[in-house]
C-alpha positions as CSV (number, residue, x, y, z in Angstrom):
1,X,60.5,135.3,49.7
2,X,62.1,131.7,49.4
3,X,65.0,132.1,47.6
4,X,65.5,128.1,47.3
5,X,63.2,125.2,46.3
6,X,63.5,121.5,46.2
7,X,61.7,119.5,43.4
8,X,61.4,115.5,44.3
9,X,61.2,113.6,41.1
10,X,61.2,109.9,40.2
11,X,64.4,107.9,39.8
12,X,62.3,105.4,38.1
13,X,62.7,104.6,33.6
14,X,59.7,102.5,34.2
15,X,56.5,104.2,33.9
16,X,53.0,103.1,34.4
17,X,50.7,102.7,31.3
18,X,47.0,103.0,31.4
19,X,45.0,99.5,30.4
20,X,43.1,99.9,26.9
21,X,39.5,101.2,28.1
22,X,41.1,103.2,30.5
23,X,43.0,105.2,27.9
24,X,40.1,105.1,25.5
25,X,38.2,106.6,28.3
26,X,40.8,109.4,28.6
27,X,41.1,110.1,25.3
28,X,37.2,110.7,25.0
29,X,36.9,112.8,28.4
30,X,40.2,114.3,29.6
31,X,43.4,113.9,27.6
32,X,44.5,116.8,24.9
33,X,44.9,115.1,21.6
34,X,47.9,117.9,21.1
35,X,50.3,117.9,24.0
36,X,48.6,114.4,25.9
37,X,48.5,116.0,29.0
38,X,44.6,116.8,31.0
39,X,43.2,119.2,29.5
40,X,44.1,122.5,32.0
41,X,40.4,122.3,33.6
42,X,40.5,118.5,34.6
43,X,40.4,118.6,38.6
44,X,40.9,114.9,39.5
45,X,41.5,111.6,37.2
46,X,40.5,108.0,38.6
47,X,42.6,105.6,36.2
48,X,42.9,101.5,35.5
49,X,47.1,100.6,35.0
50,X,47.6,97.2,32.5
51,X,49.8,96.6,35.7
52,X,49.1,96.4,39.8
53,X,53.8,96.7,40.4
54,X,54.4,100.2,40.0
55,X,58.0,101.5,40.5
56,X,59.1,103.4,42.8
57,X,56.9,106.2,45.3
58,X,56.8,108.8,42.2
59,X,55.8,107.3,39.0
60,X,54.3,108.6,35.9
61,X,50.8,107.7,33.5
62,X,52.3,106.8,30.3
63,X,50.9,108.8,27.4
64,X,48.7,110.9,29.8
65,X,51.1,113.2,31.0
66,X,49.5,112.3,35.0
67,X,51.5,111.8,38.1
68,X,51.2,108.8,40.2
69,X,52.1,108.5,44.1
70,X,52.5,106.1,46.8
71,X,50.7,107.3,48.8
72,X,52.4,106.9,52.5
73,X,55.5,108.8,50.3
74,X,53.0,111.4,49.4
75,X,51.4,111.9,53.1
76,X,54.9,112.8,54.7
77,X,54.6,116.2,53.2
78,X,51.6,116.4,55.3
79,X,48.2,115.5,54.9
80,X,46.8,119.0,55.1
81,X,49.6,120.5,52.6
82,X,48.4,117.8,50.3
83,X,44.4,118.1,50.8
84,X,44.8,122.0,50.0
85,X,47.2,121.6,47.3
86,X,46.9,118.5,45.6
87,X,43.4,116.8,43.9
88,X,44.1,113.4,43.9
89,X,42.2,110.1,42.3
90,X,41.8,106.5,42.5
91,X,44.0,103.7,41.3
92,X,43.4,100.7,39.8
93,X,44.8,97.2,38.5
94,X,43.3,95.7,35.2
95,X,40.6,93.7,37.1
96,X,39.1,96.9,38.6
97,X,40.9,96.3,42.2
98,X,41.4,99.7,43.8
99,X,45.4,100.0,44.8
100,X,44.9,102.0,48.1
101,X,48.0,103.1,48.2
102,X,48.2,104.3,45.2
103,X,46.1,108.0,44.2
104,X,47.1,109.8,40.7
105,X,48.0,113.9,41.8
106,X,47.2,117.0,39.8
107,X,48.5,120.2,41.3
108,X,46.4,123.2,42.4
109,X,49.2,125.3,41.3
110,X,52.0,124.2,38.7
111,X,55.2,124.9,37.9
112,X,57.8,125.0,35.0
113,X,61.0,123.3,35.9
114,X,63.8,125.3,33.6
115,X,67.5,124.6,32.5
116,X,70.2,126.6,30.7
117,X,70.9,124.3,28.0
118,X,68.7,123.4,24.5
119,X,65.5,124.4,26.0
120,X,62.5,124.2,23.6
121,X,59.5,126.1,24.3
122,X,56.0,125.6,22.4
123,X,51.9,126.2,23.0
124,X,49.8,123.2,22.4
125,X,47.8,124.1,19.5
126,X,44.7,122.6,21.4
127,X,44.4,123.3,24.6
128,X,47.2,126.3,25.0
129,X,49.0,124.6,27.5
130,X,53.1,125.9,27.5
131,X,55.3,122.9,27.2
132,X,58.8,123.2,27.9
133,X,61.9,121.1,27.5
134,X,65.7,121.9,28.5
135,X,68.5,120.2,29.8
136,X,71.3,121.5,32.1
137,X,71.3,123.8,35.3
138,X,67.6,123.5,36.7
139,X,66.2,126.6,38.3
140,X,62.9,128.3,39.1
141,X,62.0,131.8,36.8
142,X,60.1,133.9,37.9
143,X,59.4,133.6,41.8
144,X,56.5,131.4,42.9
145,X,53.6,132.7,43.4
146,X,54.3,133.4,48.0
147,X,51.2,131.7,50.4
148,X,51.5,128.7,48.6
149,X,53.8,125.2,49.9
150,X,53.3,122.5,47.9
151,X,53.1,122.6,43.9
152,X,53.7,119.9,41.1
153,X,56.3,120.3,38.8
154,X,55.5,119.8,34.9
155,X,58.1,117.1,35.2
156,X,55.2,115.3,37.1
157,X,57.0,115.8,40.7
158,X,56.3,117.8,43.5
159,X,58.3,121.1,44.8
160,X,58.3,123.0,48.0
161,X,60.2,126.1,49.2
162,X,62.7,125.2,51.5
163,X,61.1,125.6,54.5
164,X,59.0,123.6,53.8
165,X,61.6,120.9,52.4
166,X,63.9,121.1,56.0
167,X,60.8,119.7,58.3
168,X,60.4,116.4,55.4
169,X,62.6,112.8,56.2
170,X,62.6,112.5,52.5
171,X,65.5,111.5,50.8
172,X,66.9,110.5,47.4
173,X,67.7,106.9,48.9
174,X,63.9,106.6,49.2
175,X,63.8,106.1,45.0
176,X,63.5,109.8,44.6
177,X,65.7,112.9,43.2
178,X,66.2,115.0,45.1
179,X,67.1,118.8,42.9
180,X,67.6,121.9,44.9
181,X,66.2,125.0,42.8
182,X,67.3,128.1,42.9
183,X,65.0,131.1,42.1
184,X,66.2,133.6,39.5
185,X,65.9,137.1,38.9
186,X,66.6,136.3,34.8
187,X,66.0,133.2,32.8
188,X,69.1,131.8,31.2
189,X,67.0,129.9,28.7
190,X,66.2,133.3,26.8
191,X,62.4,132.9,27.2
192,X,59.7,134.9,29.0
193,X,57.9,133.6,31.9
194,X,56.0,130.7,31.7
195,X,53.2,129.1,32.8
196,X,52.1,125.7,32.8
């Protein structure tokens, strides 16, 4: 069992926003009106920004709770690590020009980043989704499911046990955080396991 993980997050404060009919669109098909994240079945999202600049290799759909990649960033933890654990859509700018290197991510498998300090924990009411919030230490609790090397973090980022993280030139220079996660036998946030 990998005792270590390493979650790669944005550096960015600028996130993307979807253009009008675009989030019109998600809000008829595949956002949850109570936590405005996919609803947990959604498998891929295509989406149209108000912007073609987007900041940064890990970004973030505003208001849609979706991750957004570069995606020559996103290929260097491997094409075939991605294909199996990723499902990943189309970009585009508000005149319906596909940004190639750009592709929206939803994980396969999710998990809960958690911290030691003020850590709120609710169910959304519509779509029973756990959503969690703390601050401080960041750790993993309980041990990821093994078998599996490539996840997305609810903090729209990606994490990989630390093999996996030794064999990627990624690093925090490249616009990214870079957090190394321990995995603990006990939560210090006082809650029960969690699922995304």
């Amino acid at each position: 069992m990998s005792m270590y993980y390493f979650h790669y997050s944005s550096r960015t404060m600028d996130s993307c926003s979807p253009d009008k009919p675009a989030y019109a669109e998600a809000r008829a098909t595949w956002l949850c009106h109570g936590c405005c994240r996919p609803y947990p079945e959604t498998q891929r999202i295509d989406t149209r920004i108000e912007d073609d600049e987007i900041d940064g290799p890990l970004n973030m759909l505003n208001g849609c709770g979706v991750a957004l990649a570069y995606k020559p960033f996103l290929m260097r933890f491997g094409e075939e690590r991605v294909r199996q654990n990723l499902n990943v859509g189309r970009v585009y700018d508000p005149n319906g020009r596909l940004l190639s290197d750009w592709v929206t991510f939803i994980g396969k498998h999710v998990l809960i980043v958690r911290g030691n300090e003020h850590a709120k924990h609710r169910v959304c009411s519509n779509c029973g989704r756990n959503l969690y919030f703390a601050m401080g230490r960041k750790y993993l609790f309980p041990q990821p499911p093994q078998g599996i090397d490539l996840f997305e973090s609810d903090l729209w980022g990606l994490i990989v046990p630390e093999s996996v993280a030794e064999t990627l030139d990624i690093s925090e220079s490249n616009g990214i955080w870079i957090e190394k996660l321990p995995v603990l036998d006990e939560p210090l946030d006082g809650l029960p396991p969690l699922t995304p």
